[in-house]
ZAMARGU-4260 file (C-alpha; in steps of 0.2 Angstrom, whole numbers, plus 5000, padded with zeros to 4 digits):
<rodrens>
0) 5701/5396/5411 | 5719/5403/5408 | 5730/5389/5401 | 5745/5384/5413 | 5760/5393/5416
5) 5775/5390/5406 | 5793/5392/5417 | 5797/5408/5414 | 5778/5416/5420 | 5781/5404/5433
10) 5798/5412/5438 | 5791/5427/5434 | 5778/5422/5449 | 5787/5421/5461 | 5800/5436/5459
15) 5787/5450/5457 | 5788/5464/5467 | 5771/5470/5468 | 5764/5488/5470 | 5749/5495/5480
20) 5738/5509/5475 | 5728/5522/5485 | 5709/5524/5478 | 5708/5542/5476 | 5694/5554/5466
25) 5705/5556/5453 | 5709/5536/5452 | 5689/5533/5453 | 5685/5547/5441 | 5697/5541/5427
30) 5690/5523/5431 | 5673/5530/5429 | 5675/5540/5412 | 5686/5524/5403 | 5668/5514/5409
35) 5659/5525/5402 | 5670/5527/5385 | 5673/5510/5384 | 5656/5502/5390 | 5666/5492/5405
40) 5660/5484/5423 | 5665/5493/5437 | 5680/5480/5439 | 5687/5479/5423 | 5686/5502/5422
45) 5693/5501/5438 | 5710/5489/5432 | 5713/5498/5414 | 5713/5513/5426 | 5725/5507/5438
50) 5736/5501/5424 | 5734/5515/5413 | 5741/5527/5429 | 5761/5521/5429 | 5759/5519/5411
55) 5760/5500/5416 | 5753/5485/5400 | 5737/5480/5403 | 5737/5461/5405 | 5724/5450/5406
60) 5716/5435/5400 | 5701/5444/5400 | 5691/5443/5381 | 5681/5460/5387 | 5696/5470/5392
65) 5707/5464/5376 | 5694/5471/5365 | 5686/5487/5372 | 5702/5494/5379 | 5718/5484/5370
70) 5725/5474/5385 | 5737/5461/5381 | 5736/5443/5385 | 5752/5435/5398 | 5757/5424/5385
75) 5757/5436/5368 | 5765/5451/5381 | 5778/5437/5384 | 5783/5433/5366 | 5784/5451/5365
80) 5797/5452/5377 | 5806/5438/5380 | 5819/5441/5392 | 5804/5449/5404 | 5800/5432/5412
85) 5817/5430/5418 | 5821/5431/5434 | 5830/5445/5439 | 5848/5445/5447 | 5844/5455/5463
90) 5861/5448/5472
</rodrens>
């Protein structure tokens, strides 16, 4: 189980614009060759190749896909970048 959100995540939360993706052939296809390279479940292919296509991190809390295909955990992605979790000005 993730540990509990800190403020800023929490900010974060609820300011996110979030995106929606078609599933082509070539989304499926990619998702199916980083499955096959990366000994990866249907899911988890089918996430690192949503992410990979925007050239978007890879978060997750997820052991399987840290290791096999270098996602980022929230919490080291935020120390990374500390301003991210800040909510944005939109006004």
């Amino acid at each position: 189980m993730p540990p509990p959100l800190g403020p800023r995540a929490r900010r974060s939360r609820r300011t996110r614009r979030s995106t929606s993706n078609t599933l082509s052939g070539a989304l499926l296809a990619a998702a199916e060759r980083l499955g096959v390279d990366h000994r990866l479940r249907g899911a988890h292919a089918l996430y690192a190749a949503t992410a990979a296509r925007p050239g978007c991190p890879l978060l997750s809390w997820d052991g399987e896909l840290i290791a096999r295909v270098g996602a980022v955990s929230p919490r080291d992605w935020l120390a990374a970048n500390p301003t991210a979790g800040d909510a944005p000005n939109w006004s």
